[in-house]
C-alpha positions as CSV (number, residue, x, y, z in Angstrom):
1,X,125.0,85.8,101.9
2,X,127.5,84.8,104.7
3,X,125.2,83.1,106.8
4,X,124.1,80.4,104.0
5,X,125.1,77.2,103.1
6,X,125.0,75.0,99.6
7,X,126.1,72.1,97.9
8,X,127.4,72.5,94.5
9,X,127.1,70.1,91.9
10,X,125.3,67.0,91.0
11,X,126.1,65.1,94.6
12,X,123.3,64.3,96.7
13,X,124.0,64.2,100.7
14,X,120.8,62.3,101.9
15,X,118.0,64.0,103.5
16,X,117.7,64.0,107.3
17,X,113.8,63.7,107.3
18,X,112.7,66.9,110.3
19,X,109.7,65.8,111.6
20,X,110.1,68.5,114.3
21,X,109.7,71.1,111.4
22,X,106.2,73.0,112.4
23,X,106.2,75.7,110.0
24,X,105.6,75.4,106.6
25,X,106.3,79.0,104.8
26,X,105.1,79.8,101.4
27,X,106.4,82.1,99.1
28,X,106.1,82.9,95.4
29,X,109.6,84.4,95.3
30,X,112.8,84.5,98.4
31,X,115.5,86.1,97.5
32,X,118.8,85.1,99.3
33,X,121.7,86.3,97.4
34,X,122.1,87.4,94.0
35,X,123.5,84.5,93.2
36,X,119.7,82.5,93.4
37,X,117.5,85.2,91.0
38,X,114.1,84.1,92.4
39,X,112.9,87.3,93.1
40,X,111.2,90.4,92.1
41,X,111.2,92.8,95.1
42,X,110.5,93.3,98.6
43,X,108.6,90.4,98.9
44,X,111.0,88.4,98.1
45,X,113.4,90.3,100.3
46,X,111.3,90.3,103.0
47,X,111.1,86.3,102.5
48,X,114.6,85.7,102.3
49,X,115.2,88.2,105.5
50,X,111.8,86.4,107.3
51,X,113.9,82.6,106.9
52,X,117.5,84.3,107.9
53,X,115.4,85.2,111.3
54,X,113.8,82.1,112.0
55,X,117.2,80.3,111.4
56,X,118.7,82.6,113.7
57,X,116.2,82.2,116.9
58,X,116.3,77.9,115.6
59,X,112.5,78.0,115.2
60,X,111.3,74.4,113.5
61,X,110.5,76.5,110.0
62,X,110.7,75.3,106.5
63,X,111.1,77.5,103.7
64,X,108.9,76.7,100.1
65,X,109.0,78.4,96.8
66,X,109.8,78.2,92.7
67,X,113.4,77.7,91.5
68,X,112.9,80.3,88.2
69,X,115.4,78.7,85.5
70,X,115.2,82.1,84.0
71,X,115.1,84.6,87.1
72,X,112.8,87.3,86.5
73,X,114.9,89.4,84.2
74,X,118.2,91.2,83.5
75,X,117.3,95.2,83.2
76,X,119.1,97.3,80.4
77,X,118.9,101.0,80.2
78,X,119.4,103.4,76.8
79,X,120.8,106.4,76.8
80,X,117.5,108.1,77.1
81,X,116.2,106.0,80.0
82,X,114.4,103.2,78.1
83,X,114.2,100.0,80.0
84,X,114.5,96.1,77.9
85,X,114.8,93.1,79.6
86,X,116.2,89.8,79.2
87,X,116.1,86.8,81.0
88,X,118.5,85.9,83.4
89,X,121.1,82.5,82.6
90,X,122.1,80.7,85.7
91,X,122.3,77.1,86.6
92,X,120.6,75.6,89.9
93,X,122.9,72.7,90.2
94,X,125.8,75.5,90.9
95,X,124.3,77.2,94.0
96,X,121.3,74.6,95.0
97,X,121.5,71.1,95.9
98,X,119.4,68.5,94.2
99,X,117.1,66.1,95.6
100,X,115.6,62.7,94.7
101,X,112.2,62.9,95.6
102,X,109.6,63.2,92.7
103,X,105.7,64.5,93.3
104,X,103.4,64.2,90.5
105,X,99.9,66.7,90.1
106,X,97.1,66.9,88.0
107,X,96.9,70.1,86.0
108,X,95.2,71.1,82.8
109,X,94.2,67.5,82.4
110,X,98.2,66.5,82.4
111,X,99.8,64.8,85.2
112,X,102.4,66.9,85.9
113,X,106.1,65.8,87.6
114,X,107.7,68.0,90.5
115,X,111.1,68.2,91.6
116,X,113.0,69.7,94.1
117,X,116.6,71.9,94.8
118,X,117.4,72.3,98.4
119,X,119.1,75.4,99.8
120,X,120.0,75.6,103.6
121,X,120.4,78.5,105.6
122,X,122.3,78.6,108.5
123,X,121.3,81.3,111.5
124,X,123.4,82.8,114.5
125,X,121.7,80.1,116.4
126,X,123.8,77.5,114.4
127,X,120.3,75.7,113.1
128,X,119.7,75.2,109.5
129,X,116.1,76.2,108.1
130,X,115.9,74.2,104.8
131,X,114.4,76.1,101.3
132,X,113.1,73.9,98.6
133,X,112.9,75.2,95.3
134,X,110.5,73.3,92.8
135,X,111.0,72.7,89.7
136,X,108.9,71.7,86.6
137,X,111.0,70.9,84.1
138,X,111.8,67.2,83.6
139,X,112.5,65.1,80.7
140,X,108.9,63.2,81.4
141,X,106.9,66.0,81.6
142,X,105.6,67.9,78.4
143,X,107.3,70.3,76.7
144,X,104.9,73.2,78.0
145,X,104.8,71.8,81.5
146,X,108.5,72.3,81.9
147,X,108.6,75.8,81.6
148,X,106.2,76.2,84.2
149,X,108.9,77.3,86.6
150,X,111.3,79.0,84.3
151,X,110.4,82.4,84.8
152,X,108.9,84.7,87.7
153,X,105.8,86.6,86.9
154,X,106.0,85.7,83.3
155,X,103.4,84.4,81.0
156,X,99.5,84.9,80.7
157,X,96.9,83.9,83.4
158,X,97.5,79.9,82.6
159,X,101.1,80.2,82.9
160,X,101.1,82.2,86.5
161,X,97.5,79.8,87.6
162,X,100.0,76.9,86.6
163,X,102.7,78.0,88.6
164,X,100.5,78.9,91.8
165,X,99.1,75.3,91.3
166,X,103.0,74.1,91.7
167,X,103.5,75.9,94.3
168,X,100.5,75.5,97.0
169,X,99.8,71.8,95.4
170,X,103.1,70.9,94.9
171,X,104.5,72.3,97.1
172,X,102.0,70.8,100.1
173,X,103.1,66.9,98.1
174,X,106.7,67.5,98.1
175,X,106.8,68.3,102.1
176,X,105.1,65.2,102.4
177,X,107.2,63.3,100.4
178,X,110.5,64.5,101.9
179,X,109.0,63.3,105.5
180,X,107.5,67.1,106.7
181,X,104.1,67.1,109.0
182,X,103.9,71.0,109.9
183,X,101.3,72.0,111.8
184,X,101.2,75.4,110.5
185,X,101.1,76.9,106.7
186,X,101.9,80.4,106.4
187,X,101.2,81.9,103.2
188,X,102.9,85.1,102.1
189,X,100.6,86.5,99.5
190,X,97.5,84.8,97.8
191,X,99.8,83.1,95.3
192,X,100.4,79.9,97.4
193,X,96.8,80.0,98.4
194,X,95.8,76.7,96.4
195,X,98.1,74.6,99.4
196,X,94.5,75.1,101.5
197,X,92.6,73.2,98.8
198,X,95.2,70.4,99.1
199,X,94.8,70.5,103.0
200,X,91.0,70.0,102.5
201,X,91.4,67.3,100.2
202,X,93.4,65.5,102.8
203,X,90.1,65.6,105.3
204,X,87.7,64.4,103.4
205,X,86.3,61.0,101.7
206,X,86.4,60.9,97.7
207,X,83.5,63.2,96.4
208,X,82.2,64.1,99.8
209,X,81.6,67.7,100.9
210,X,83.4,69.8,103.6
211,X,81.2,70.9,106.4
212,X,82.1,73.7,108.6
213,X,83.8,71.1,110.7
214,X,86.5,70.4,107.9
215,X,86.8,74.2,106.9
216,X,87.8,75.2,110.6
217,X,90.4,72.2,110.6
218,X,91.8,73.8,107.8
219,X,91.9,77.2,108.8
220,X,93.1,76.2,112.4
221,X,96.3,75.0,109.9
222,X,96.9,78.1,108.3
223,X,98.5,81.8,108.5
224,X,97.9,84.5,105.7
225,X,99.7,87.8,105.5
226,X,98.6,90.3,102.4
227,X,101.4,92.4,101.4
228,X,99.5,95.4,99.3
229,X,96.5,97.3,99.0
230,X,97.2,98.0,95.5
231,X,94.8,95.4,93.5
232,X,97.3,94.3,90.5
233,X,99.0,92.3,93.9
234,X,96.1,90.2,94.6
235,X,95.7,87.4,91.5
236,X,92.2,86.6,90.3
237,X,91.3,83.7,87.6
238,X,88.1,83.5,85.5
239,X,86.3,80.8,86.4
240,X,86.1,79.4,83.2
241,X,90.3,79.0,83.1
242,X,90.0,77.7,86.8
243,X,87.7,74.6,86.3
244,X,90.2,74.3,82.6
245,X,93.2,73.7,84.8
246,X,92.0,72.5,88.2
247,X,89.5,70.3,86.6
248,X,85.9,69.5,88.1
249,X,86.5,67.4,91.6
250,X,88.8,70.8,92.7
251,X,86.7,73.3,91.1
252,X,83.2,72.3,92.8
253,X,85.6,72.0,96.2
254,X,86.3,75.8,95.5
255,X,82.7,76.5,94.8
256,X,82.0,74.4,98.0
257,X,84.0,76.9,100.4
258,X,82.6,79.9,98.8
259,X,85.8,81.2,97.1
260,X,84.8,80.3,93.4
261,X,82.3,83.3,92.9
262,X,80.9,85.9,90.8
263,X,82.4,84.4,88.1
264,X,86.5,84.2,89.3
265,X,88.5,83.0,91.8
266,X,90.4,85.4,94.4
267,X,93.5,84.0,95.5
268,X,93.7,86.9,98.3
269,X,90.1,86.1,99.5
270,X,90.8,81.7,99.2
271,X,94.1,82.6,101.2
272,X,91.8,84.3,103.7
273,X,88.8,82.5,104.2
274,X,90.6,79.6,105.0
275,X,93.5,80.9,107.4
276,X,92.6,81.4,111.6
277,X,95.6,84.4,110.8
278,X,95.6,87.1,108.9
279,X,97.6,90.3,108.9
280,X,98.8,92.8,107.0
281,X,102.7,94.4,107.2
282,X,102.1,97.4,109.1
283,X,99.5,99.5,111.8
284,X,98.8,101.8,108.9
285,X,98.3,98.4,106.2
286,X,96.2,96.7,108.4
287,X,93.4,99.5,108.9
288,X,93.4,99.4,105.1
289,X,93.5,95.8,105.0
290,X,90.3,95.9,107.2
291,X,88.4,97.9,105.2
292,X,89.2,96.3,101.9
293,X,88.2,93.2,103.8
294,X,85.8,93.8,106.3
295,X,85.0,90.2,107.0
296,X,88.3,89.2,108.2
297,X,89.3,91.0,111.2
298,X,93.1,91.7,109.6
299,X,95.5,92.2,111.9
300,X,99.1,94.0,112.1
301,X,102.6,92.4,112.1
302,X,105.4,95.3,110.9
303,X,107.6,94.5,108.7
304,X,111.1,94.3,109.3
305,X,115.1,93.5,108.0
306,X,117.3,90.8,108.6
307,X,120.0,93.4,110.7
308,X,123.3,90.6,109.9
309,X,122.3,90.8,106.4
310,X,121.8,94.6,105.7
311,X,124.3,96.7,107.7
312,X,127.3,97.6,105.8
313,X,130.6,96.4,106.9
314,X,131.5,99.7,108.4
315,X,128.2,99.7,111.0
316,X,129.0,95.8,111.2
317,X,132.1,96.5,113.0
318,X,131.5,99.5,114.8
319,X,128.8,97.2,116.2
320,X,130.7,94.4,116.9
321,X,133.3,96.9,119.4
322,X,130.5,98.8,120.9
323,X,126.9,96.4,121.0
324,X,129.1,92.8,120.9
325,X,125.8,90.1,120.6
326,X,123.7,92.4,118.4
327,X,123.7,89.8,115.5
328,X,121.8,87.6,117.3
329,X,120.1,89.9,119.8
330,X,119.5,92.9,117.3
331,X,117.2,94.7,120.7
332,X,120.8,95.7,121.5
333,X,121.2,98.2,119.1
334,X,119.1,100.5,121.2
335,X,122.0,101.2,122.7
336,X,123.8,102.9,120.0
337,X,122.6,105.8,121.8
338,X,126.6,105.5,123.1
339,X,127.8,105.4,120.0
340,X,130.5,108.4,119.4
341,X,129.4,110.7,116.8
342,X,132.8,110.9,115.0
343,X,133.1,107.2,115.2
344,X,129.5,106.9,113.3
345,X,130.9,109.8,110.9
346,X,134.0,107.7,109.8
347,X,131.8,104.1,109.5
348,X,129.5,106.2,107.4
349,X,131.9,108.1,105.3
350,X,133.4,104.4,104.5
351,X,130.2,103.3,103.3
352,X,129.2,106.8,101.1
353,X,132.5,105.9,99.7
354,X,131.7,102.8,98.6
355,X,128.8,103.7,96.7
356,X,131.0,106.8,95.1
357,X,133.2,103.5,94.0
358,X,130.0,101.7,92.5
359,X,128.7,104.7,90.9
360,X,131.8,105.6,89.0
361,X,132.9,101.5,87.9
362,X,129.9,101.5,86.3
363,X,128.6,105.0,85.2
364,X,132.1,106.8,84.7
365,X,130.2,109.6,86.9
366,X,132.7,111.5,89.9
367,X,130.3,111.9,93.0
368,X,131.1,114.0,95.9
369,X,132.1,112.8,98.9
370,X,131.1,115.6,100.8
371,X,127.8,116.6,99.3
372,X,124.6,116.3,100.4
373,X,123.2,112.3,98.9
374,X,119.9,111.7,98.5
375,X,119.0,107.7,98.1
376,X,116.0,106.9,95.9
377,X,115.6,102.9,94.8
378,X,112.2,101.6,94.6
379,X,110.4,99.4,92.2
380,X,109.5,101.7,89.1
381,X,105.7,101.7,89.1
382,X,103.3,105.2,89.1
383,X,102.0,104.5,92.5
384,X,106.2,104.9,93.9
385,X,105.6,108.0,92.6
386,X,109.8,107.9,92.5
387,X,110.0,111.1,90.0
388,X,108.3,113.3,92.4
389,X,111.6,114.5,93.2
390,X,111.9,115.9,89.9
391,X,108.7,117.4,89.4
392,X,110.5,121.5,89.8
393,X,113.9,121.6,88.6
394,X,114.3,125.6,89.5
395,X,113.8,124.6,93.1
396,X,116.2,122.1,93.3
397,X,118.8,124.9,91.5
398,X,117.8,127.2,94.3
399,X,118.3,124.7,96.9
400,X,122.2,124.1,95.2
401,X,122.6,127.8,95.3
402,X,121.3,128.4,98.9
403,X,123.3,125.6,100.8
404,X,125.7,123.1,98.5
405,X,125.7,120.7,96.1
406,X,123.5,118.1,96.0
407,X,123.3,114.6,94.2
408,X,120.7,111.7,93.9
409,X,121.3,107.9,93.4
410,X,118.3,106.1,92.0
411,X,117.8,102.3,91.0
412,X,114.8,100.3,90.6
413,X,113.2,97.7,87.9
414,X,109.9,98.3,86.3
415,X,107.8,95.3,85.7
416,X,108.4,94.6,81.8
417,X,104.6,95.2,81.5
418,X,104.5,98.4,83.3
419,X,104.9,101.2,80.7
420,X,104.2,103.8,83.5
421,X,107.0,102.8,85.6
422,X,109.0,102.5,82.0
423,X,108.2,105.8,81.7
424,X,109.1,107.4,85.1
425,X,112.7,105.9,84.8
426,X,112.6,107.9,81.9
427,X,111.6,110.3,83.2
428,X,113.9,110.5,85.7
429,X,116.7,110.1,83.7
430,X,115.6,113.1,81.5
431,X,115.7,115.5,84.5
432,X,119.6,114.2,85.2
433,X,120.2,115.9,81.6
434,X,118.1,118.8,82.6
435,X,120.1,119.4,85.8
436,X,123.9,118.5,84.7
437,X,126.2,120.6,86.0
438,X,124.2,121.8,88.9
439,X,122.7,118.6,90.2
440,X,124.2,115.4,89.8
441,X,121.4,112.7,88.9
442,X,122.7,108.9,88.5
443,X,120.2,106.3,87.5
444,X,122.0,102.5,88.2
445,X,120.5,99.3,85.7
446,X,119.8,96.2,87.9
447,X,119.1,96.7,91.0
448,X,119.7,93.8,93.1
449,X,120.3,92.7,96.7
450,X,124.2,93.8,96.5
451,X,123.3,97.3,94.8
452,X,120.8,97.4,97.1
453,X,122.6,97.2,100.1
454,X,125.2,99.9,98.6
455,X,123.0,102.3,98.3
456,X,121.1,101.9,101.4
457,X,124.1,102.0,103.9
458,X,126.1,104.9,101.5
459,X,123.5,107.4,100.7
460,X,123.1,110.7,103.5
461,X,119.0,110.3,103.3
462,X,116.2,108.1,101.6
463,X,113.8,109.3,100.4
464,X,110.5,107.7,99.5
465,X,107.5,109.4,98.5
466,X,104.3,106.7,97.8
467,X,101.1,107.9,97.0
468,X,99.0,107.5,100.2
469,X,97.3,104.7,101.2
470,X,99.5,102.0,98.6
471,X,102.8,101.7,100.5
472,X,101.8,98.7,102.4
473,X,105.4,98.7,104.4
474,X,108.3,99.7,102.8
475,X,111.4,98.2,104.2
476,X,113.8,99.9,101.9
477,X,113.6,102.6,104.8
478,X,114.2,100.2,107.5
479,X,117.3,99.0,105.9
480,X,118.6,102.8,105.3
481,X,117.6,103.4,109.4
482,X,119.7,100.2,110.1
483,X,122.7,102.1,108.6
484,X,122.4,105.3,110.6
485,X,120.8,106.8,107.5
486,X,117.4,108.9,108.5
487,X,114.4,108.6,105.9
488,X,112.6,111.6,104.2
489,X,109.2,110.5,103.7
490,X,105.7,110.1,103.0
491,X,103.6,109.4,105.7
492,X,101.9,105.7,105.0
493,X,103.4,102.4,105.2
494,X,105.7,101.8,108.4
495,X,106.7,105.0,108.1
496,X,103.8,106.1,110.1
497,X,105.3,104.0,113.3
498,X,109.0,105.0,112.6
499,X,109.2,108.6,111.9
500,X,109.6,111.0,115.5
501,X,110.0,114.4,113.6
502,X,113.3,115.3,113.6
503,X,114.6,112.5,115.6
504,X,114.3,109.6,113.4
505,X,114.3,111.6,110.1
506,X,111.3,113.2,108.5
507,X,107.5,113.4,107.2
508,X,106.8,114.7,104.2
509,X,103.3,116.2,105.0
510,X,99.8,115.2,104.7
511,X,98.7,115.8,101.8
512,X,96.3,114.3,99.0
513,X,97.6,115.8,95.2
514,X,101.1,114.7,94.2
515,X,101.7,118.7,94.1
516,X,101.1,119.2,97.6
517,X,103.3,116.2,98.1
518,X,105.8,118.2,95.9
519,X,105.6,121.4,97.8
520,X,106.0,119.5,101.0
521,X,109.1,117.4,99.7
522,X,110.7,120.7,98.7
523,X,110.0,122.6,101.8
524,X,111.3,120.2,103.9
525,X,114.9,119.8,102.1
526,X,115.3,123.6,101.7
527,X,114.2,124.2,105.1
528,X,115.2,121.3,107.6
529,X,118.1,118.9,105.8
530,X,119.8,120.9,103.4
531,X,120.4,123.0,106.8
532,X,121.2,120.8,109.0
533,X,123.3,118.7,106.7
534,X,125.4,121.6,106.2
535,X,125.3,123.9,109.0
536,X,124.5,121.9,112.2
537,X,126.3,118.4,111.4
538,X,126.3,117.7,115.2
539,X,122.3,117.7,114.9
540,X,122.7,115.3,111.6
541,X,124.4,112.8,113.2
542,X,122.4,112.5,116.1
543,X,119.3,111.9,113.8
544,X,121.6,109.0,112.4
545,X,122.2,107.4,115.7
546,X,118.6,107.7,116.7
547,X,117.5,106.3,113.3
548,X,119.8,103.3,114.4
549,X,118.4,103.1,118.1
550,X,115.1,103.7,117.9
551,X,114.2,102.7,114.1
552,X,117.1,99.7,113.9
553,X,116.7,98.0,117.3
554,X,112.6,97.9,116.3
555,X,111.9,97.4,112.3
556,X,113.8,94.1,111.7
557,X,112.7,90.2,111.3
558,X,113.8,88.9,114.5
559,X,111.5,91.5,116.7
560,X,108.8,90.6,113.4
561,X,109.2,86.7,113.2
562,X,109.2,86.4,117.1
563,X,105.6,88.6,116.6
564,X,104.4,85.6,114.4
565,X,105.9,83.0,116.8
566,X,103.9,83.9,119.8
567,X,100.9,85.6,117.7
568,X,100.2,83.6,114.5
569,X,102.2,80.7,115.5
570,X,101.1,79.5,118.7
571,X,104.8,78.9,119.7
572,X,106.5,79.0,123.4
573,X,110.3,79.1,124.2
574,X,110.3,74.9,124.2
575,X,109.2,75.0,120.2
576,X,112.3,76.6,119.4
577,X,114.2,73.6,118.4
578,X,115.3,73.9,114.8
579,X,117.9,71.1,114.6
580,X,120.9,71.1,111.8
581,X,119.5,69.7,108.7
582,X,121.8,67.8,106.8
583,X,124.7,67.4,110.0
């Protein structure tokens, strides 16, 4: 987006070695701009918004993932809902800048060769945090080895244990090689989890054992934050497959810390074990976090959205007249409390109009400008629950009849292996037909970051309905708030600290069977926003504002990455010194 910078083309501009750099932040996928397809989803997102943050507040942070030749993959939708995918064709040299260095790593028996594409991102502050992007696939390295990076979350267990051997082992060699000491290692998910094995490696003599001594220093080194309770998120590997690719020497170090047991490695639990830090991405996340893992002692960091990045460009000016400095001091948006109400009105009819716009370029479909818009965009999987909506037509045809038309925008990928969330875009898209001419239903192919941010900013409310406990945070909502737009939802996830009834938006009960849920969902939009939407839109913007004051000014990643500074980090005011890379 606006805020980064890149160098096209084959030129080089040498690398001004950082030494200063303290953190070292891992992530499987960051997503930046649509431009740079290495990402998924929200953890992505919530990378890319995480190193936007610490550029802006110039904290001494460098960023580390995959560069993903082939993206993770372009969505297509039939007629009847049926998702295919392909993969996605862009070039690295166009958006990334490439770098000399060269790593090599032992994997599978094969020593494998590491590159690296650099991306800078420039923050309010005027400091550049640097992202390096490696990259498998070299002329000297074997034909199989240089796919390792082609594609997120493709492949069998091999291919996704090679690729998290590239990442925390290759990753760890290629800071040292571009002239990086960090102090720190944060790891976002268990995937880069194998960087603590190289950390160990680096204590200790050839063949020797770590003692409790060498584990601390490790862990003393290192910050883990789990992102789901669901257990598809957290990676395990036979042990048999382990000691085929990691070989002997790293295997028996595994088995040596405890984290090569019962027959498998858990990347969550290595990722743990060996981290001083550990939290999850919400209150609610964290109480679940510590049961799953009693031994820990998880803590709590919320979540939060890069504000510069996610506010349309309606809210972006109306802020800049009324709460001048809230880029870099996003705090300040507590005071949209002073905010006019008609002023709000017109920045958000701008942006509802806008997503009419995207809508009809590329479904043909005429939304209404002044009907009720319900937001739905989630990843498609049957814990999202995201056809609950759906689940009694007649009451949404009653709800029509009672108080005015009504219309829903959905968007959202299922994973290409995930035949349930396959099915509920289906699904979804099978109601539309069922409700044409009384409700109008709009499914959009691809969601991305730009779609993304259309929808959030031009919809009335979001709506997101999880089934409890698996919505670890949930920042789709945060994004919506940031835009004045309030969230209907289930209770779990960050919603849980956000929602004030009826000041912030709404809960959707407390309940344990998706019918419940479905009552609840119902109830509240027949008897709360369809009303107030349409009979009491004084009362419906001032829910808007609050959702900006109270739920904006709180739920983004300068409030969360100055949490890590202070709690995970160990950083004061003086460490905040995140020079121009590159100038």
């Amino acid at each position: 987006m606006d805020g980064d910078r890149h160098q096209a083309g084959a030129q080089v501009t040498p690398v001004r070695l950082t030494s200063g750099a303290k953190i070292a932040f891992f992530s499987m996928e960051v997503a930046l701009d649509d431009a740079l397809p290495t990402f998924a989803g929200g953890l992505g997102v919530l990378a890319g918004d995480f190193l936007r943050s610490a550029a802006d507040l110039a904290l001494p942070v460098v960023g580390v993932t995959l560069v993903y030749r082939h993206g993770y993959f372009i969505q297509h939708l039939d007629t009847s809902g049926r998702q295919s995918e392909s993969p996605v064709s862009w070039s690295p040299q166009d958006v990334l800048e490439p770098l000399p260095e060269r790593v090599s790593l032992e994997m599978s028996g094969r020593v494998v060769n590491v590159r690296a594409w650099r991306r800078l991102i420039r923050g309010q502050s005027g400091a550049e945090v640097p992202l390096y992007l490696l990259d498998t696939d070299l002329a000297e390295n074997a034909a199989g080895d240089r796919t390792v990076t082609d594609q997120l979350y493709a492949g069998g267990q091999e291919h996704r244990l090679h690729q998290e051997v590239v990442l925390g082992l290759g990753g760890l060699a290629m800071l040292g090689a571009l002239g990086y000491e960090p102090v720190t290692f944060h790891m976002n998910e268990g995937h880069c989890s194998l960087l603590t094995l190289g950390l160990m490696e680096a204590l200790l003599a050839p063949g020797s054992a770590p003692s409790e001594k060498d584990i601390d220093a490790v862990r003393k080194q290192c910050v883990f934050t789990t992102h789901t309770p669901v257990p598809a998120g957290h990676d395990r590997f036979p042990e048999g497959l382990v000691r085929s690719v990691l070989g002997p020497r790293r295997s028996e170090l595994l088995s040596q810390v405890g984290t090569l047991t019962s027959g498998s490695l858990n990347m969550t639990d290595l990722g743990m074990r060996l981290s001083d830090f550990t939290n999850g991405v919400s209150l609610r996340h964290g109480e679940v976090s510590r049961t799953t893992f009693p031994e820990v002692g998880v803590r709590s960091i919320t979540n939060g959205v890069h504000a510069d990045s996610w506010a349309g460009a309606a809210l972006q000016r109306l802020f800049d007249r009324d709460l001048p400095g809230w880029r870099a001091q996003n705090d300040l948006l507590r005071y949209a409390t002073g905010i006019d109400l008609a002023d709000l009105e017109e920045a958000h009819r701008e942006c509802k109009t806008e997503l009419i716009d995207t809508v009809q370029r590329s479904t043909g479909l005429a939304l209404e400008p002044d009907a009720l818009t319900i937001g739905l965009a989630r990843r498609a999987t049957p814990y999202k629950r995201t056809a609950l909506l759906f689940s009694n037509l007649e009451r949404l045809r009653a709800l029509v009849e009672t108080y005015g038309p009504l219309q829903v925008v959905c968007s959202g990928k299922a994973p290409p292996g995930d035949e349930g969330g396959k099915a509920l875009i289906a699904e979804i898209v099978a109601a539309g037909e069922r409700l044409r001419g009384v409700v109008k239903v709009v499914f959009l192919e691809g969601y991305s970051l730009s779609l993304a941010k259309v929808l959030c900013a031009g919809s009335d409310v979001w709506l997101n309905t999880p089934a409890k406990p698996n919505e670890a945070s949930g920042t789709s909502g945060m994004k919506a708030a940031l835009n004045g737009v309030p969230s209907l939802s289930i209770l779990d996830g960050w919603w849980i600290e956000g929602c004030i009834e009826g000041i912030t938006g709404w809960a959707i009960g407390d309940h344990t069977t998706d019918g419940d849920d479905a009552s609840a969902l119902y109830d509240k939009l027949e008897q709360v926003v369809a009303p107030l939407f349409y009979r009491d839109r004084h009362a419906f913007l001032v829910i808007m504002r609050n959702a900006i004051a109270l739920n904006g000014s709180f739920f983004n990643t300068e409030r969360m990455v100055r949490e890590y500074s202070l709690s995970a980090y160990g950083l004061t005011a003086n460490d905040h010194t995140c020079s121009p890379v590159g100038a």
